[in-house]
PAZAPA-4460 file (N, C-alpha, C; in steps of 0.05 Angstrom, whole numbers, plus 32768, in hexadecimal, padded with zeros to 4 digits):
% residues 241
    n_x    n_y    n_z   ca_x   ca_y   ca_z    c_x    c_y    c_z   seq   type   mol
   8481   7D62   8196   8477   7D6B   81B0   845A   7D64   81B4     1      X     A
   8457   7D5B   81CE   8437   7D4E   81CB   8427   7D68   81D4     2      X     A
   8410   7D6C   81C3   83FF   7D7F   81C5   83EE   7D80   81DA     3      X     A
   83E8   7D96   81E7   83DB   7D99   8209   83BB   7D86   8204     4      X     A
   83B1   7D7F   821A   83A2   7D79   821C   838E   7D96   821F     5      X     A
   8373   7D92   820D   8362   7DA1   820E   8349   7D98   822A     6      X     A
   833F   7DB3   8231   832F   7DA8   824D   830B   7D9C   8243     7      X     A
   8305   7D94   824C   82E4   7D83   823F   82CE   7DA3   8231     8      X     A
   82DB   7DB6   823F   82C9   7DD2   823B   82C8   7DD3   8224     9      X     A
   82E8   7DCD   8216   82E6   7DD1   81FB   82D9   7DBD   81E7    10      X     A
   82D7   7DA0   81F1   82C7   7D8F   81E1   82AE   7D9E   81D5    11      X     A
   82A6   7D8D   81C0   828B   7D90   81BF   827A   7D84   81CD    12      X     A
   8262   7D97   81CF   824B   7D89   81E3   8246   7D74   81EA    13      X     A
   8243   7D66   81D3   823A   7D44   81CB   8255   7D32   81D3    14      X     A
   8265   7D3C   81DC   8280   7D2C   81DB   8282   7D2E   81F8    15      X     A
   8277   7D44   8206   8283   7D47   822B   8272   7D3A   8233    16      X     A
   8281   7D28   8249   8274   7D0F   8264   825B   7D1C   8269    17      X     A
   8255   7D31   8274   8240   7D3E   8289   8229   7D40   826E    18      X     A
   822F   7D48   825C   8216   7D55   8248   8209   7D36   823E    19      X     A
   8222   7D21   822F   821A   7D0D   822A   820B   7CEF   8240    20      X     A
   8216   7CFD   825E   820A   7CEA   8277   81E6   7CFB   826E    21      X     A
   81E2   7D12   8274   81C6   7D20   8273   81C1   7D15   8258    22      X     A
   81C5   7D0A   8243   81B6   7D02   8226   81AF   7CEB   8229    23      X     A
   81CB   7CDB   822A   81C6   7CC0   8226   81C1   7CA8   8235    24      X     A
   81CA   7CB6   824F   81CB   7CA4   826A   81E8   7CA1   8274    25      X     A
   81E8   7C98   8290   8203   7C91   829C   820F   7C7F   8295    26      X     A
   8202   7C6B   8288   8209   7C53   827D   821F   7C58   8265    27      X     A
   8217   7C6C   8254   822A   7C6B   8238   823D   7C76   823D    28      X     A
   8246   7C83   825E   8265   7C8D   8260   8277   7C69   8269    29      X     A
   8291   7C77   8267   82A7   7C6D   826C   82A8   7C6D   828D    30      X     A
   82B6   7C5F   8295   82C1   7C64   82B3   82CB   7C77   82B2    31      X     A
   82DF   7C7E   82A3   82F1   7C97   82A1   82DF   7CB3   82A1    32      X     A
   82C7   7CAD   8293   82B9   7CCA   8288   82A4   7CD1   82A5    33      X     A
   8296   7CB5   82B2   828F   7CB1   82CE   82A8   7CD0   82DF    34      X     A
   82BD   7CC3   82E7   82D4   7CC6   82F9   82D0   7CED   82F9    35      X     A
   82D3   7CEA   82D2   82D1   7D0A   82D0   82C0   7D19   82CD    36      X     A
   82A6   7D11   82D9   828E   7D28   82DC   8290   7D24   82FA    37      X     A
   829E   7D1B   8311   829F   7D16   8327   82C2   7D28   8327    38      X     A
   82D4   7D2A   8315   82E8   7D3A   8325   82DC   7D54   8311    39      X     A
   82CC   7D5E   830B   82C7   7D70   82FE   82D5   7D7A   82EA    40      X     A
   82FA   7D82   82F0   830B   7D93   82E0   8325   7D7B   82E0    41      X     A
   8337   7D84   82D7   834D   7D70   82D1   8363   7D79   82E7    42      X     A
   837E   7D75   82D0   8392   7D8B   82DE   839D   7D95   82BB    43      X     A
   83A5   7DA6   82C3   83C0   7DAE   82B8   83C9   7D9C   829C    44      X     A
   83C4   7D9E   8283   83C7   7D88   826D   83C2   7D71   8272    45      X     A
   83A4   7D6F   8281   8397   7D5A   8285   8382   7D5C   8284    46      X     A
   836D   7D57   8275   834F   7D57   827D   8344   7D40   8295    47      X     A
   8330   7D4D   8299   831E   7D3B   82B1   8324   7D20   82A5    48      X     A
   831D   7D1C   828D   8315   7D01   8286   832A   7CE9   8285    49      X     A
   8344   7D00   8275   8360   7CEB   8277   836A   7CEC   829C    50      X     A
   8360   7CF7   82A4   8362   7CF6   82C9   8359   7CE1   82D4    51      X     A
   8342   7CE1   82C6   8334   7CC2   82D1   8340   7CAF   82C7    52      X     A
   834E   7CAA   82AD   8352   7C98   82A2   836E   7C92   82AE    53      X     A
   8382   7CA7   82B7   8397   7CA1   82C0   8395   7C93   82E1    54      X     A
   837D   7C9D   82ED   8374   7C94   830B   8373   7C78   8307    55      X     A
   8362   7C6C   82FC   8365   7C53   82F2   8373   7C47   82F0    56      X     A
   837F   7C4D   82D9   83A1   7C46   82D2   83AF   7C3C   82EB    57      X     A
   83B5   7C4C   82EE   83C6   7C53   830D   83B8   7C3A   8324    58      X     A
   83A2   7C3B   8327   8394   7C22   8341   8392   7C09   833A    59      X     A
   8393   7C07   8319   8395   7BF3   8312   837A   7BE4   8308    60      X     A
   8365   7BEC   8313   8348   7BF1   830B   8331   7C04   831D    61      X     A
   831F   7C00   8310   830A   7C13   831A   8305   7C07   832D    62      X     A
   82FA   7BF7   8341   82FB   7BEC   8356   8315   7BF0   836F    63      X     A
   8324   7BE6   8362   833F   7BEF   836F   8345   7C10   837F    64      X     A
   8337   7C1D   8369   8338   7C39   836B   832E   7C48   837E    65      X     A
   831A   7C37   837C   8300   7C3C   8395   8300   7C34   83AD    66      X     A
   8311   7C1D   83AE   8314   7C0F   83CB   8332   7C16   83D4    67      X     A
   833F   7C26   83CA   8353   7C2F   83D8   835F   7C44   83E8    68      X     A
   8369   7C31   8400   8367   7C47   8410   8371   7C65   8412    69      X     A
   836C   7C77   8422   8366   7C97   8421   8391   7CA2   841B    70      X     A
   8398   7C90   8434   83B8   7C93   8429   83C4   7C91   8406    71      X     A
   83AA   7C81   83FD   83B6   7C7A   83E2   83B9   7C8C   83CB    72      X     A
   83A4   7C9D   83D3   8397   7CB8   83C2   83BA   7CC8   83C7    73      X     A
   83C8   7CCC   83E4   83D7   7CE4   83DF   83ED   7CE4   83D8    74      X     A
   83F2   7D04   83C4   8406   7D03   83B3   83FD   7D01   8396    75      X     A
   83E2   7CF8   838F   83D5   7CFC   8374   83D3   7D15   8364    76      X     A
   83DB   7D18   8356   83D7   7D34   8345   83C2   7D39   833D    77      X     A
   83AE   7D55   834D   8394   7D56   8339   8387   7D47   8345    78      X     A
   8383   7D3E   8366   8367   7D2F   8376   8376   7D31   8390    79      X     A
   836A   7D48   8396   836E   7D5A   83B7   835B   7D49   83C9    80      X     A
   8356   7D56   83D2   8340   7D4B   83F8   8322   7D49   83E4    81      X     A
   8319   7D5C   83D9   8301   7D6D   83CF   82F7   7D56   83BB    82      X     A
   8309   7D4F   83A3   8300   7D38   838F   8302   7D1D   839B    83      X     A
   8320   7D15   83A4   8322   7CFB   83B8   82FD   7CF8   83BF    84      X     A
   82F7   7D10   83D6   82DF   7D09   83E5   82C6   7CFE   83CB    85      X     A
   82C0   7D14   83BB   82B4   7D09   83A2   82B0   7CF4   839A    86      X     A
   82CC   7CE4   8393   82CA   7CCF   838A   82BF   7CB4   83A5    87      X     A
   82CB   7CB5   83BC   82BE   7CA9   83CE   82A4   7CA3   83D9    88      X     A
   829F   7CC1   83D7   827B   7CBD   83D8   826D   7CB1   83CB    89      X     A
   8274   7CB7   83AA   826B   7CA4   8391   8270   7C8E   839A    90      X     A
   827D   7C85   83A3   827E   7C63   83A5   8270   7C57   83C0    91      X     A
   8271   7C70   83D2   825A   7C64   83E5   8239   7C68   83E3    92      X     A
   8231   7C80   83D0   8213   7C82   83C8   8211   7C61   83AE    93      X     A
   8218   7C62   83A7   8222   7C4E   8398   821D   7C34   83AC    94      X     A
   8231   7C25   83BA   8224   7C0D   83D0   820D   7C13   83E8    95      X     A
   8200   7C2B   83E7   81F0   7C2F   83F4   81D6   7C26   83E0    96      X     A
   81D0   7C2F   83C5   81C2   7C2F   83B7   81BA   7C16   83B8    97      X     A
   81CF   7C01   83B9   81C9   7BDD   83AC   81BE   7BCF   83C3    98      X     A
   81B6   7BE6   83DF   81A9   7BDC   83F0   818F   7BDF   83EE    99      X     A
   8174   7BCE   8400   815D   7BD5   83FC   815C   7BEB   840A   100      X     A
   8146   7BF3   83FC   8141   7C11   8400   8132   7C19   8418   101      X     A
   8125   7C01   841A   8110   7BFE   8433   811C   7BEC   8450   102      X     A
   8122   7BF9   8461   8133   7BE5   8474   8128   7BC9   8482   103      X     A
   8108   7BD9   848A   80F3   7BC0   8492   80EB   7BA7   8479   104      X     A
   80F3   7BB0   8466   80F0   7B96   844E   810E   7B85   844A   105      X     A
   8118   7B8B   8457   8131   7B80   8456   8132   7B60   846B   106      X     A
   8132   7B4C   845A   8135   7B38   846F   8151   7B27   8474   107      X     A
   8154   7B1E   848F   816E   7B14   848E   8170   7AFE   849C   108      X     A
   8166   7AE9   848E   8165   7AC6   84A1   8170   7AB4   849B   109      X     A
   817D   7AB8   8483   8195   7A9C   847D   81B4   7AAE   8478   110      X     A
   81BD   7A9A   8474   81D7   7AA4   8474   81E2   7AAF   8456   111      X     A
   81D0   7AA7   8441   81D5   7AAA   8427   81D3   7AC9   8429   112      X     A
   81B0   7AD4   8436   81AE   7AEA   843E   81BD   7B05   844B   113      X     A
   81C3   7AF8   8458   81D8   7B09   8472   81EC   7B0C   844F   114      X     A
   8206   7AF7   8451   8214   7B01   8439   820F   7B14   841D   115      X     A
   81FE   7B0B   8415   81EB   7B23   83FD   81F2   7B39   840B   116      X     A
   81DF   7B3D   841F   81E0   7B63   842B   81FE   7B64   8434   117      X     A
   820C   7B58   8447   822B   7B66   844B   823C   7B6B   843A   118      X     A
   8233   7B53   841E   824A   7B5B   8408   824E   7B78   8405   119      X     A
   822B   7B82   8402   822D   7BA0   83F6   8234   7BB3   8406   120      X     A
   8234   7BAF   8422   8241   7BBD   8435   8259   7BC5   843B   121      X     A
   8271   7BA4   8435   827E   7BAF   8445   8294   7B97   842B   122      X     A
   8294   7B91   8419   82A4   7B8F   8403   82B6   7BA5   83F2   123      X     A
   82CF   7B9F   83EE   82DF   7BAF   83E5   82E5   7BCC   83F5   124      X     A
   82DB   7BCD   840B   82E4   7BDB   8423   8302   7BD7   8424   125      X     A
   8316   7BF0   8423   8330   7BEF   8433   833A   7BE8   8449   126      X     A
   8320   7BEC   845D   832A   7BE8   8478   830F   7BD7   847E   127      X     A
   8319   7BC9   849E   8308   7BB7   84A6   82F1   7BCB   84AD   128      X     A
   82D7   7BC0   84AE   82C4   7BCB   84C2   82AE   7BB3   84CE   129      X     A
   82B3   7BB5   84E8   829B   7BA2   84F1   8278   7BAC   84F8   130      X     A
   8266   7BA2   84EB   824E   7BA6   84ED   8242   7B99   84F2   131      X     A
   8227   7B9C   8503   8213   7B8E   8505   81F6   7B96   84FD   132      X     A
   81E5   7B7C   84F6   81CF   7B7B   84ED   81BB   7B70   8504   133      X     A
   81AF   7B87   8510   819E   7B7E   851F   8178   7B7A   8519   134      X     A
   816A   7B60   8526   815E   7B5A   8519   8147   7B54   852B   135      X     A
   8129   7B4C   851D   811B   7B3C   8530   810C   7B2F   852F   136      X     A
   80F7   7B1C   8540   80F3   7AFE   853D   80EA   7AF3   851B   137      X     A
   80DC   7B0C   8505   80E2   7B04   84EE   80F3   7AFE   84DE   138      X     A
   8108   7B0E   84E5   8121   7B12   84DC   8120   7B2B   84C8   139      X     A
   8113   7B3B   84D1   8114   7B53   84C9   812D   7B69   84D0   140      X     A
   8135   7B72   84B8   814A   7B8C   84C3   8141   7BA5   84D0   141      X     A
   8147   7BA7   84ED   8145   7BB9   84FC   8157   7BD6   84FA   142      X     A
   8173   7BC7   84F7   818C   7BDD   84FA   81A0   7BCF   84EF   143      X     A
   81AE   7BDD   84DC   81CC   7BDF   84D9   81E9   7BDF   84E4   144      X     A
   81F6   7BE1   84F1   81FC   7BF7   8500   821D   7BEF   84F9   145      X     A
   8230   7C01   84F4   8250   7BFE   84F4   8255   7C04   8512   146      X     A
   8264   7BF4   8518   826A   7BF5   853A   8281   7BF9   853D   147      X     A
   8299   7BEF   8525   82B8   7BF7   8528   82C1   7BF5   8509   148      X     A
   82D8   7BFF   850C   82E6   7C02   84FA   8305   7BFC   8503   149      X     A
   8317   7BED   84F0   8331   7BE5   84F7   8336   7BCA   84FE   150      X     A
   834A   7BBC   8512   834F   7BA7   850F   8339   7B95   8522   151      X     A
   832F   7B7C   851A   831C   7B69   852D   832B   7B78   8543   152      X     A
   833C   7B6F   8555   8346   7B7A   856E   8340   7B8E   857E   153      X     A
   833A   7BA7   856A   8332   7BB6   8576   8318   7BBA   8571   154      X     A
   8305   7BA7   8572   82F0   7BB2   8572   82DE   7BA2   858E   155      X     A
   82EB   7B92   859F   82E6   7B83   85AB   82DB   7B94   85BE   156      X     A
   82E7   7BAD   85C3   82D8   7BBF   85DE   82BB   7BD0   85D9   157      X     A
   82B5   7BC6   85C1   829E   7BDC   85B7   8283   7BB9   85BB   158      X     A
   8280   7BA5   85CA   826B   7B97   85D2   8259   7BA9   85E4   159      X     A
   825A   7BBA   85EE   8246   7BD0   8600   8231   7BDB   85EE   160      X     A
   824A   7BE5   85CF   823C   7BF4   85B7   8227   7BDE   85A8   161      X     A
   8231   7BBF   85A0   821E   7BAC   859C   820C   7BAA   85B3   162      X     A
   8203   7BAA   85C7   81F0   7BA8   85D0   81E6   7BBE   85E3   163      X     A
   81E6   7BD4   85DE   81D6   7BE5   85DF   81C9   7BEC   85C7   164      X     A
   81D7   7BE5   85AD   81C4   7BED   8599   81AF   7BDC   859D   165      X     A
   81BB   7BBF   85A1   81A3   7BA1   859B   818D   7BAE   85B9   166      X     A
   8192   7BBB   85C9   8175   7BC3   85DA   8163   7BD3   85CB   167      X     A
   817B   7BF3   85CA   8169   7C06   85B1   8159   7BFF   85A4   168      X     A
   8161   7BEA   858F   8152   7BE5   857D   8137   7BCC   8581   169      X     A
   813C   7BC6   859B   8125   7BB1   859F   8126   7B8F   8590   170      X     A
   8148   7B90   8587   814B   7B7E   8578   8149   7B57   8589   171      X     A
   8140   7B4B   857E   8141   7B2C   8583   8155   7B18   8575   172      X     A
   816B   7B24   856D   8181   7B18   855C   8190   7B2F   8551   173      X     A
   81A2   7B1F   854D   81B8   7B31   8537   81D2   7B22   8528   174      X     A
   81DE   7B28   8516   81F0   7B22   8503   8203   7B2E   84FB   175      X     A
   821E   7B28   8502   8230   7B3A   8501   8240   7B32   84EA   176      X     A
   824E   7B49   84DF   8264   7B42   84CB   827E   7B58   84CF   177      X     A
   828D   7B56   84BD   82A7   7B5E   84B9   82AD   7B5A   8496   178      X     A
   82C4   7B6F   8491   82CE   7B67   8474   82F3   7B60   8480   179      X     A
   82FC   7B4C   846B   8311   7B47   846C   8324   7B4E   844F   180      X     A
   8329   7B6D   8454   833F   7B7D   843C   8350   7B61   8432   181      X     A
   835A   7B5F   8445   8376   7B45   843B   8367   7B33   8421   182      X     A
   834E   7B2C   8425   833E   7B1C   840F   8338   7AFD   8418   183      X     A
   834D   7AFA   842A   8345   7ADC   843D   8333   7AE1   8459   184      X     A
   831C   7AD8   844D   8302   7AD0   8454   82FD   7ABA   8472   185      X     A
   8312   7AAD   8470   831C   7A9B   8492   831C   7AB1   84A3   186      X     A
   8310   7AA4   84BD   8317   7AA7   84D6   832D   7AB3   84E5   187      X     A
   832F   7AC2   84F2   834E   7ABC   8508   833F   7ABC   851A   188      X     A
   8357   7AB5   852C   8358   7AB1   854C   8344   7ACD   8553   189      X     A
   834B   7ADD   854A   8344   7AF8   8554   831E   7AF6   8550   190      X     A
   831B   7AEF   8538   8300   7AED   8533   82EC   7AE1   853B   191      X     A
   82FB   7AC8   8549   82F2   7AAF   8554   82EC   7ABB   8570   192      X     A
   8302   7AC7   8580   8301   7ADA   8599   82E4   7AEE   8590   193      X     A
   82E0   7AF9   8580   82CC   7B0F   857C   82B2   7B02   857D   194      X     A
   82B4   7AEA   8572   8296   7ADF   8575   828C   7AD7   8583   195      X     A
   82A4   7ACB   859D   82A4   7AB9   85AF   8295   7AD4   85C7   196      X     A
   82A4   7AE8   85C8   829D   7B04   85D2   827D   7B05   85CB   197      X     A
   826E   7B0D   85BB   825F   7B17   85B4   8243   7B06   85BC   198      X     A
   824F   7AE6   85BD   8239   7ADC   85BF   8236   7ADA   85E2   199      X     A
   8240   7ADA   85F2   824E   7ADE   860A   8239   7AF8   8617   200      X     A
   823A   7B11   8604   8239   7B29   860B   8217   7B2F   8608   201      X     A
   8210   7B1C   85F2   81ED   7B1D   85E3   81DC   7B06   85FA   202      X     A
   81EA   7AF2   8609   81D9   7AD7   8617   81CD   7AE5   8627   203      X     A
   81DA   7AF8   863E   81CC   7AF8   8658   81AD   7B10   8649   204      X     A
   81B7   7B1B   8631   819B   7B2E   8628   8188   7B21   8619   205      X     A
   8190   7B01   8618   817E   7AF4   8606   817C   7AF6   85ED   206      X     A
   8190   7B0B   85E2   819B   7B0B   85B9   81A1   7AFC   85B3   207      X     A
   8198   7AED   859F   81A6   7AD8   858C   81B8   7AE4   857A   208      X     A
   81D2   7AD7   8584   81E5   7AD4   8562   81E4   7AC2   854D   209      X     A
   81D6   7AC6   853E   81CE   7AB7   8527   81EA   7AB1   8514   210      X     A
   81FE   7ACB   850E   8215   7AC5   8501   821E   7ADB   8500   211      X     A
   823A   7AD3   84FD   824C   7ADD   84F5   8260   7AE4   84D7   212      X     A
   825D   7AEC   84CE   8261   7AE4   84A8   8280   7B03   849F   213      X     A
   828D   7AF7   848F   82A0   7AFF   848E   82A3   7AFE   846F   214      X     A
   82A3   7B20   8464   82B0   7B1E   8448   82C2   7B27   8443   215      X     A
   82C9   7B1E   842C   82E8   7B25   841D   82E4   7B23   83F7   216      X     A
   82F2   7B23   83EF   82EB   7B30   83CF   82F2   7B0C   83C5   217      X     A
   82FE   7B05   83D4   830B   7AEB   83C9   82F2   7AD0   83D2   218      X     A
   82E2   7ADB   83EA   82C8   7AC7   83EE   82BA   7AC5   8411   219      X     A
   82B0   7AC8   8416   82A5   7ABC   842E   829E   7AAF   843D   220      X     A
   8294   7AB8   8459   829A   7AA3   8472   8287   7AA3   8484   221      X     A
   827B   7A8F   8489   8262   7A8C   84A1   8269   7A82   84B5   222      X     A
   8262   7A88   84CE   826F   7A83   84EC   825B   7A6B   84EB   223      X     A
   823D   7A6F   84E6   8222   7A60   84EB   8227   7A47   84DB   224      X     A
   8231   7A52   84C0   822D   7A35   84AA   8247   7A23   84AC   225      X     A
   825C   7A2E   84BD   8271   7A20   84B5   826A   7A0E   84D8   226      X     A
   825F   7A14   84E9   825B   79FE   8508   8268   7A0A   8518   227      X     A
   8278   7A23   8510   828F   7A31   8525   8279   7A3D   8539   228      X     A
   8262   7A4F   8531   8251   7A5F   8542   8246   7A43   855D   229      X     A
   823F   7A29   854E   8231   7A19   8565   824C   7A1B   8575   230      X     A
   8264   7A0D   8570   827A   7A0F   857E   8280   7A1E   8593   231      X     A
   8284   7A35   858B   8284   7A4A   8599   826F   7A4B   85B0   232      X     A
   825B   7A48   85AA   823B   7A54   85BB   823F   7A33   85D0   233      X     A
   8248   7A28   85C7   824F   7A0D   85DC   8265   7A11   85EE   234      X     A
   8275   7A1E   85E6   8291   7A28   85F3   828A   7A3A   8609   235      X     A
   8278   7A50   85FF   8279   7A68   8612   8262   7A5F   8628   236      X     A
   8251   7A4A   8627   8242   7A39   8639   8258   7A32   864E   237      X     A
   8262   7A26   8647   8278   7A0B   8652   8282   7A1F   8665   238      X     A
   828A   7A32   865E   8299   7A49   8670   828C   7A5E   8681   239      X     A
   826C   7A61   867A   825C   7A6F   868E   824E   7A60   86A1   240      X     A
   8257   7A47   869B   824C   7A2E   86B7   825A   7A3F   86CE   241      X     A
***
């Protein structure tokens, strides 16, 4: 008969996640031992720690774990609404952190640029979200801003929301992105429509769209570097004659 699992209370000091994170640093835990100073308690012939380790297990990795979506959590034994949220937050103080800290030091004028900052934004995201980086004649970061969430398609009615922020903020450019869950980093029709929109929507206020950039875990995509953005900005001419 396999013997119950004992809860971390009973460890010794030197042996529990929380006492050994305050000694040694966050560094000398495990993912697993991470997971379980964040679900605090276990379940039931489980400790926190083999909880984490089974969470894992189960997603297949720590990454995995984190980027999956909220439906994925239910039905888990031992991670309700209360820890689920826990662990989520951690992973967004977490891609918040790997941002600069200072928004006005933040520059965004090539495209290598733009990609660096969206990776950490909006990589290994479950769901799409489209955002923009609004900017000005340095190419200084003005504003952030998430404008939608869900499929390209539906975010096509929220161009009012892009440029009222780009007045707000007094911006002279901007740069939009998107993540692509699927992991393919191409274009659609739909996206091509979104840019074609946007730049359409920024001319008569005098905004520059500088780019459009699109990540996915598998690699990325420049509207500007690939000739699609001139394309486009020639197209939507051709048609406001």
């Amino acid at each position: 008969m396999k013997k119950p699992s004992q809860g971390i209370t009973s460890w010794p000091e030197n042996e529990r996640p929380r006492e050994r994170l305050l000694s040694r640093g966050a560094h000398a835990l495990t993912d697993a031992e991470l997971i379980a100073i964040l679900l605090r308690v276990g379940v039931q012939g489980q400790s926190a720690v083999e909880l984490g380790r089974e969470l894992i297990k189960q997603f297949g990795s720590l990454q995995e774990m984190m980027a999956a979506p909220t439906a994925a959590w239910d039905g888990i034994k031992g991670v309700g609404y209360a820890k689920q949220a826990q662990l989520l937050a951690a992973l967004e103080l977490g891609r918040r952190a790997a941002l600069p800290s200072i928004r006005e030091k933040t520059i965004l004028k090539s495209t290598k640029q733009a990609m660096d900052y969206f990776s950490v934004r909006l990589q290994g995201l479950p769901d799409e979200h489209f955002r923009v980086a609004y900017i000005n004649r340095q190419g200084k970061l003005l504003e952030d801003a998430l404008i939608a969430e869900g499929i390209v398609d539906s975010v096509r009615p929220y161009m009012r929301t892009v440029i009222s922020r780009a007045l707000k903020t007094n911006a002279s450019a901007l740069i939009a992105a998107h993540n692509h869950p699927s992991g393919i980093a191409e274009p659609s029709e739909a996206d091509k429509a979104l840019t074609a929109n946007l730049i359409s929507a920024c001319k008569p206020i005098d905004i520059k769209v500088l780019d459009h950039v699109i990540i996915s875990d598998k690699g990325h995509f420049s509207f500007a570097d690939s000739g699609l953005m001139d394309l486009l900005e020639l197209e939507t001419q051709s048609i406001n004659r």
